[in-house]
C-alpha positions as CSV (number, residue, x, y, z in Angstrom):
1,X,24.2,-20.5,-22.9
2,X,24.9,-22.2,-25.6
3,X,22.0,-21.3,-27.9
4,X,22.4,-20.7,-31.8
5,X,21.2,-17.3,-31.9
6,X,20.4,-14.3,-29.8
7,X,16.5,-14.9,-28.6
8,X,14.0,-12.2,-28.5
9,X,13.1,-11.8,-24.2
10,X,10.5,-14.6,-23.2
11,X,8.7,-11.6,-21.1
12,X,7.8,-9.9,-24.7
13,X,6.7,-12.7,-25.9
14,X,4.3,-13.0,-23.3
15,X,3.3,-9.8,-23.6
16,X,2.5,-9.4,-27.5
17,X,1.2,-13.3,-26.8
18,X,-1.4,-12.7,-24.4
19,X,-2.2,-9.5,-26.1
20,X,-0.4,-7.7,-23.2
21,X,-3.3,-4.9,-21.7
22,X,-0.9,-3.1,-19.1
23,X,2.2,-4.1,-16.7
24,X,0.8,-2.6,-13.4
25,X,3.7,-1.6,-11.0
26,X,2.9,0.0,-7.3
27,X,4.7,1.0,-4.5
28,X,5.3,-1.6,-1.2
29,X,4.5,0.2,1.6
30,X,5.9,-1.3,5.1
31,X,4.5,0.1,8.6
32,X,6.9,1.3,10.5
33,X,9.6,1.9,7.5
34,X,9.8,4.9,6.6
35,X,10.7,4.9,2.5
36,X,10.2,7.4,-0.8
37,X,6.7,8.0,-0.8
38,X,4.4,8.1,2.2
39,X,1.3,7.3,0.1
40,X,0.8,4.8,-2.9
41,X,1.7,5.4,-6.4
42,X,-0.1,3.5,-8.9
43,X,1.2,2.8,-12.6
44,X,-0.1,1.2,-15.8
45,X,3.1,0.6,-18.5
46,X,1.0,0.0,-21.8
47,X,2.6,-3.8,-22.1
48,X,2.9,-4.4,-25.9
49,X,4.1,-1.8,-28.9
50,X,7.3,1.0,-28.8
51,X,10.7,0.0,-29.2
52,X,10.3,-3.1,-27.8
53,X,9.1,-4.9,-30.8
54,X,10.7,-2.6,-33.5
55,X,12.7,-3.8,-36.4
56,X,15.7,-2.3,-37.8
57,X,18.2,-2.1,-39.9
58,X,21.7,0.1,-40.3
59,X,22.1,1.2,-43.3
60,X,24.0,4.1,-45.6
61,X,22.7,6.7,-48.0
62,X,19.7,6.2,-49.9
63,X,15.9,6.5,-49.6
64,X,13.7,5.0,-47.1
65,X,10.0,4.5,-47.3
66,X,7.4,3.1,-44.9
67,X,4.7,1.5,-46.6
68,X,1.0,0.0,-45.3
69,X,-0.5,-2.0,-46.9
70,X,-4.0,-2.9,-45.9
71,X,-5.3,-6.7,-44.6
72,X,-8.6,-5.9,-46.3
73,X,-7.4,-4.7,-49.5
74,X,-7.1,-1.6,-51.0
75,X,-4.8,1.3,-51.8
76,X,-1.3,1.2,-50.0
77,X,-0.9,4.2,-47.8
78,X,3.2,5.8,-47.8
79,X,3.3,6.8,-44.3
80,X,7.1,8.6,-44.6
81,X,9.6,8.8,-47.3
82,X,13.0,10.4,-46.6
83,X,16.4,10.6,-47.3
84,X,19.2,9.2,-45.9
85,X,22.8,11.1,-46.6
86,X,25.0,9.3,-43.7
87,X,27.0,6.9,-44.6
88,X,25.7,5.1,-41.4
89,X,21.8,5.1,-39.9
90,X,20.3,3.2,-38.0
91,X,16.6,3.0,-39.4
92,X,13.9,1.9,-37.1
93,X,9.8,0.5,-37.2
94,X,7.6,0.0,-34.7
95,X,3.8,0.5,-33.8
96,X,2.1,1.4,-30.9
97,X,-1.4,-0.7,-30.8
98,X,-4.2,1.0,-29.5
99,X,-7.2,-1.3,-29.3
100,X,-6.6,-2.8,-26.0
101,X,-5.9,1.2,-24.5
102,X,-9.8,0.6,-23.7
103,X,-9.5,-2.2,-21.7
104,X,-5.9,-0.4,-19.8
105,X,-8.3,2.2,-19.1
106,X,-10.4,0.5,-17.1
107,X,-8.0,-1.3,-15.0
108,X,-6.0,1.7,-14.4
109,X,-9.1,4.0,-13.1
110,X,-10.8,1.4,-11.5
111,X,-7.7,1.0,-9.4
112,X,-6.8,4.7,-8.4
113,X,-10.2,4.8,-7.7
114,X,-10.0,2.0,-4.9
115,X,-7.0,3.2,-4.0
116,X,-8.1,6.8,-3.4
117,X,-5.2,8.3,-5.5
118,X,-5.1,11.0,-8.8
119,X,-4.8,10.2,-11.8
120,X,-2.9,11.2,-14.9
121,X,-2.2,10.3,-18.5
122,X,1.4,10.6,-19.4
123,X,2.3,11.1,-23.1
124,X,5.0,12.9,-25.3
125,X,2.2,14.1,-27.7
126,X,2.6,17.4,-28.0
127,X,5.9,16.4,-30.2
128,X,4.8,12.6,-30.5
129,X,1.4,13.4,-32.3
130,X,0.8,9.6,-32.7
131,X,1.0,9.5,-29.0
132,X,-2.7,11.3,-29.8
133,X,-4.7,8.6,-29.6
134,X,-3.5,6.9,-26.6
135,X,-4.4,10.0,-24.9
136,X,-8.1,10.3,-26.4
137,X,-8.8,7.0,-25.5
138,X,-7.7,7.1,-22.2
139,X,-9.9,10.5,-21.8
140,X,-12.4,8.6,-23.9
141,X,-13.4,6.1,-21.0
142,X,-12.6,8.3,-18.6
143,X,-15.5,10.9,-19.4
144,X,-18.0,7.9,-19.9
145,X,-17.6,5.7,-17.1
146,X,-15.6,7.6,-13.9
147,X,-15.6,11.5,-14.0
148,X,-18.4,11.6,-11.6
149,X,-17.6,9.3,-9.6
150,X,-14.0,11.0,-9.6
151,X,-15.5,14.1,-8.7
152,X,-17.8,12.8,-6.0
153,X,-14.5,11.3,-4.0
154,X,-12.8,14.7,-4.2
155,X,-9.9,13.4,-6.0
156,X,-9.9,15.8,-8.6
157,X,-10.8,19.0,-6.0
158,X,-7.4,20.5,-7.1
159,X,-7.5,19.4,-10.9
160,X,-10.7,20.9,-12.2
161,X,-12.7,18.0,-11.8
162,X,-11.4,16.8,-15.2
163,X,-8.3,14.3,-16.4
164,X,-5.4,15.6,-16.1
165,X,-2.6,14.8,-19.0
166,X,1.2,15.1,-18.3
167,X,3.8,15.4,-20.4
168,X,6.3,12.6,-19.7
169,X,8.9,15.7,-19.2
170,X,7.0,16.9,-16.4
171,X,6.6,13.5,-15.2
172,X,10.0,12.8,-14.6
173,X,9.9,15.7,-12.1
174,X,6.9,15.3,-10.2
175,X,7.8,11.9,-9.7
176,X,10.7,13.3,-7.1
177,X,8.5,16.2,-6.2
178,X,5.5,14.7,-5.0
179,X,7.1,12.5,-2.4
180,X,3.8,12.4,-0.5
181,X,2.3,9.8,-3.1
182,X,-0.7,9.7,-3.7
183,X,-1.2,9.4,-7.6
184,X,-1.2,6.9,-10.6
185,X,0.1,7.5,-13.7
186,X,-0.8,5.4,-17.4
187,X,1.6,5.3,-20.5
188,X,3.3,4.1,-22.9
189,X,5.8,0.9,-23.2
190,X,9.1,2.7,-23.2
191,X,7.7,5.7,-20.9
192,X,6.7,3.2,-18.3
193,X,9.8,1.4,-18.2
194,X,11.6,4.5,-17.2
195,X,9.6,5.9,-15.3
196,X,8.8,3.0,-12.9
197,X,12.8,2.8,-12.2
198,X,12.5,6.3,-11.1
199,X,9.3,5.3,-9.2
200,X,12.0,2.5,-7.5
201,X,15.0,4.4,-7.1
202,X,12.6,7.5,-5.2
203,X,11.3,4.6,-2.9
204,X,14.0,3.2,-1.8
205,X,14.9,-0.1,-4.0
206,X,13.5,-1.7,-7.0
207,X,12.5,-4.2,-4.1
208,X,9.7,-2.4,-3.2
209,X,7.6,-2.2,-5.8
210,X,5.5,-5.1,-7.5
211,X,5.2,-5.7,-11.0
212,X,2.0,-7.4,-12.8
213,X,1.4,-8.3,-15.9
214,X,-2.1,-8.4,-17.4
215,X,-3.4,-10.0,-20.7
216,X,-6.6,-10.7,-21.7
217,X,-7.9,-14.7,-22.4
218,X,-9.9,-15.4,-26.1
219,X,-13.1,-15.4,-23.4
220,X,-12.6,-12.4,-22.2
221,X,-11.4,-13.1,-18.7
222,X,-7.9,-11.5,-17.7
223,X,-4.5,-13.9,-17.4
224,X,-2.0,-12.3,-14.6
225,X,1.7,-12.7,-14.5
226,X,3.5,-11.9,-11.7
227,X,7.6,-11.0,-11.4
228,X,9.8,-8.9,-9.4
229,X,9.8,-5.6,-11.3
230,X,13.7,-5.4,-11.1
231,X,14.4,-8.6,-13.3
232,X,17.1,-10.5,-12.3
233,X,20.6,-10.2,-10.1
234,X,22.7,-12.5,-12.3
235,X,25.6,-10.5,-10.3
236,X,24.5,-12.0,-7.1
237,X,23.5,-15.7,-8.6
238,X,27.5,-15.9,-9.9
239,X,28.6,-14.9,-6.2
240,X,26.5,-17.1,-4.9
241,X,27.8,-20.0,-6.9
242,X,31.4,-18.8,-6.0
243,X,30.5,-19.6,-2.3
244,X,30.5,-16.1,-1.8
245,X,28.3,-14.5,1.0
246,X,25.2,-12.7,-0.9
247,X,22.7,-10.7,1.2
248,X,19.8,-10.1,-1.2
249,X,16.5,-8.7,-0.7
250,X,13.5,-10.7,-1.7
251,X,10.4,-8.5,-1.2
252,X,10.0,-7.6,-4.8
253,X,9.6,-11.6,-5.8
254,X,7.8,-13.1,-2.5
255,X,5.3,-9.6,-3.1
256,X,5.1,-11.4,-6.9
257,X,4.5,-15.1,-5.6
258,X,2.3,-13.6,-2.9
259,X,0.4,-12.2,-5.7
260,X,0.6,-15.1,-8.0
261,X,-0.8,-17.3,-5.1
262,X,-3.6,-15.1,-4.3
263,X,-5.2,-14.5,-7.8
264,X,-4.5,-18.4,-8.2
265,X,-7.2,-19.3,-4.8
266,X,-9.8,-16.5,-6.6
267,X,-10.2,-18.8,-9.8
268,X,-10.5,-22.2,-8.1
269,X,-13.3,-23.2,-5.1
270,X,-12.1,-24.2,-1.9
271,X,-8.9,-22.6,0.2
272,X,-9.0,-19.2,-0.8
273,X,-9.4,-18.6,3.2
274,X,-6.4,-20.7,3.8
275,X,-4.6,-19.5,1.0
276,X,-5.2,-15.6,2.0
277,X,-4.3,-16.1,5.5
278,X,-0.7,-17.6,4.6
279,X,0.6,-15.3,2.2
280,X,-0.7,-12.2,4.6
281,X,1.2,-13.8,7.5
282,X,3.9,-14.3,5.3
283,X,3.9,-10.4,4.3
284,X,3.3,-9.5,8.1
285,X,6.4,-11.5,9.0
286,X,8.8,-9.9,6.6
287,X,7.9,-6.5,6.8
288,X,8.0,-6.9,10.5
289,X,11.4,-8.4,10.3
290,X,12.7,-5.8,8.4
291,X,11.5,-2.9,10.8
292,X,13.2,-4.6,13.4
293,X,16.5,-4.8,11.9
294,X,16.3,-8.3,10.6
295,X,16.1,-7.5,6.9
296,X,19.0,-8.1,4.5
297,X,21.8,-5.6,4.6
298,X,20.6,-2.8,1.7
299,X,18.1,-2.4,4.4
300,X,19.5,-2.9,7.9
301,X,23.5,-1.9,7.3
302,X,26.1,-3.9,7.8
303,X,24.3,-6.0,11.0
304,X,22.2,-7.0,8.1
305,X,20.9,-10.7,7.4
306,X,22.7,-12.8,4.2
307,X,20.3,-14.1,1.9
308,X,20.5,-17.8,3.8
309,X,19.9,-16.4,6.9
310,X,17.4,-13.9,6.2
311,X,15.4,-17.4,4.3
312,X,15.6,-19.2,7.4
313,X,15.0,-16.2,10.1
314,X,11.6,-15.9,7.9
315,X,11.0,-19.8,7.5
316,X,11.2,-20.1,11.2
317,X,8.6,-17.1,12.3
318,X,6.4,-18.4,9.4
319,X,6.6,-21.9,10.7
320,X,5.9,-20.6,13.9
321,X,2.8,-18.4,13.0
322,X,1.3,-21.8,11.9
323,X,1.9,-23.8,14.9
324,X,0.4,-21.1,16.8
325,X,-2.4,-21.2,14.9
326,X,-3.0,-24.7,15.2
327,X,-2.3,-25.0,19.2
328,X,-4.2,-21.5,20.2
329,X,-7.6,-23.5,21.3
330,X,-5.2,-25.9,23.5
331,X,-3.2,-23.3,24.9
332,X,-6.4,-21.1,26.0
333,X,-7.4,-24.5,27.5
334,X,-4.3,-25.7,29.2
335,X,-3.6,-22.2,30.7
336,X,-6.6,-20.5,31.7
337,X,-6.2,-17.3,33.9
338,X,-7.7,-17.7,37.1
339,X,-10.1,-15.0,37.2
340,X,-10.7,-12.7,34.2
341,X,-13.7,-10.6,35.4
342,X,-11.6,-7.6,36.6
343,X,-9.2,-8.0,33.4
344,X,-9.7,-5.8,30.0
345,X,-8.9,-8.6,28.2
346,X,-9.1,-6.4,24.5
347,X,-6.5,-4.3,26.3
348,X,-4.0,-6.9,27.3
349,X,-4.5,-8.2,23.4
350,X,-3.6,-5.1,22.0
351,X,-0.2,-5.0,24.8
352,X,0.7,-8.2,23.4
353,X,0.1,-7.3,19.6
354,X,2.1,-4.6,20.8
355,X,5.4,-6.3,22.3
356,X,4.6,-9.1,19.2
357,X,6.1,-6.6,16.9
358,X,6.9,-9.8,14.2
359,X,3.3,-10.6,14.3
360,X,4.2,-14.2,15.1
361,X,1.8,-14.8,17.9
362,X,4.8,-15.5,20.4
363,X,7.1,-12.9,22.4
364,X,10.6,-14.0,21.7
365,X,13.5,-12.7,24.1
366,X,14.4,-9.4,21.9
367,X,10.9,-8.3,22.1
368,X,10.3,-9.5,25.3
369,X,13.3,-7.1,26.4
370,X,11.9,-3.9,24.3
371,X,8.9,-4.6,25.7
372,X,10.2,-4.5,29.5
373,X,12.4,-1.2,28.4
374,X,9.3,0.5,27.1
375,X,7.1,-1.0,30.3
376,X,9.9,0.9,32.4
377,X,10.9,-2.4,34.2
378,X,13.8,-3.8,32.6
379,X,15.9,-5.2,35.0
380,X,19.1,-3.4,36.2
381,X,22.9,-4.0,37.0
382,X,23.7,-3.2,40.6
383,X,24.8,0.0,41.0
384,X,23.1,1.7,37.4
């Protein structure tokens, strides 16, 4: 791109700027679509420290020490000295901060709480043993401010009734084993990373699950980014540019703008209800389109939808969702029925909901046909 050097990622630096508390990534559940897990799985990635931020050098034979020295003053503390007799190693430094653990503690059983799902502390630290304290502090909070209400919503029935720790080993296994959901799981930077791609890949895509990271204000209050957990598709943007037909699928970002556009109407007065009943439509419209076999082709084959079309198949039903919105009073006006006494009316609401599988609030001709097939009175050729 033209730049004079190789630049550190712009992500990291919001993290370590914002003083990074957690990157929370859940599942995207779709009714109707069956995918990895049938329940939620909730995870906190520890957003700041581990490899991320290390420095290093390669180097050959020789000594190496690694020094603190403290901000207050004092003695300097040698943390390791060794020995290096390669004629190549590749030495590396990094920290893992702990003060802001609190605070990841809080969002991350607070959430598995409201989400009615188990949770568990992954570390390495029965090698790690600096991976201690992340641990301690997790139980820490834990033991103060949730364990009876843990207990009280039978979430631990099958766990003691205390925290459970895993070792990220064993993580990696239950992740494929417990395909019926139904936990969260807290750790470290580098931990999390891998283990929320093997969250992804076990749930179908990296499409459907949402990524969020929080940080934490001078004042206290929490700052919220928002991004498709998978990153970017520079594969499909060069295709793209070709001319070439691309047929991408959006979830993970619109689930990220969605996101970005609701915590945005919580922090201002005025059009959170407007606000909240656009981006839910918007949701309800694509996860409808998909379980109808209008969703790009890694998830309805071949007969799938290009990433144009798939834009402008969802622009449409959106655009339509609003107009119906705004006519509804007029059409209830202009087409009364005759005589509703004898008519369940919440019944027929629920048949249409039904045959409205899009949630558009109209019946187009494809529906309109499954819903005659399913009614039993779909029209036959002579002599079928």
């Amino acid at each position: 791109m033209g730049l004079k050097k190789a630049w550190g990622s712009p992500n990291g630096a919001m993290r370590r700027g914002w003083n990074g508390i957690t990157i929370s990534r859940d599942t995207i559940h779709i009714e109707g679509m069956e995918l990895g897990f049938k329940n939620p799985v909730l995870f906190e990635r520890h957003a700041i420290g581990g490899e991320y931020s290390a420095g290093f050098e390669v180097v050959g034979s020789g000594t190496v020490k690694t020094v603190f020295t403290p901000a207050e003053g004092g003695d300097e503390v040698l943390i390791d000295e060794r020995t290096l007799v390669d004629s190549a190693s590749a030495v590396v430094t990094y920290d893992n901060p702990l003060d802001n653990v609190y605070d990841l503690a809080h969002i991350f059983f607070t959430r598995c709480l409201a989400a009615n799902v188990v949770p568990y502390v992954v570390t390495k630290k029965t090698v790690f043993k600096w991976q201690e304290g992340f641990w301690t502090r997790m139980k820490e909070v834990f033991d103060e401010h949730y364990v009876e209400k843990y207990r009280d919503s039978g979430l631990l029935d099958t766990c003691g009734g205390e925290l459970q720790h895993l070792i990220s080993d064993a993580a990696t296994m239950q992740i494929i084993r417990w395909n019926d959901g139904g936990f969260g799981m807290a750790c470290h930077n580098y931990d999390g990373d891998m283990l929320t791609d093997e969250v992804a890949q076990v749930h179908r895509s990296p499409g459907f699950i949402t990524s969020n990271l929080v940080g934490k204000n001078d004042d206290g209050s929490l700052i919220k980014e928002f991004e498709a957990s998978h990153g970017t598709v520079a594969d499909m943007w060069h295709s793209h540019l070709r001319g070439e037909e691309t047929s991408l699928n959006p979830l993970g970002m619109v689930e990220a703008l969605i996101g970005a556009m609701q915590h945005a109407a919580t922090l201002q007065d005025g059009n959170q209800d407007k606000i909240f009943r656009f981006t839910n439509d918007l949701r309800r419209i694509i996860h409808a389109s998909m379980v109808n076999g209008k969703g790009t082709r890694d998830i309805s084959g071949k007969d799938g939808l290009t990433t144009e079309q798939f834009v402008a198949y969802i622009g449409a039903n959106v655009t339509m969702q609003q107009f119906h919105r705004s006519e509804i009073k007029i059409s209830k006006t202009v087409r009364p029925i005759a005589d509703d006494r004898f008519i369940d009316m919440p019944a027929m609401q629920e048949m249409f909901d039904e045959l409205d599988v899009d949630r558009n609030g109209s019946i187009d001709f494809d529906e309109f046909a499954h819903g005659l097939t399913r009614l039993g009175v779909r029209p036959k050729k002579f002599g079928f």
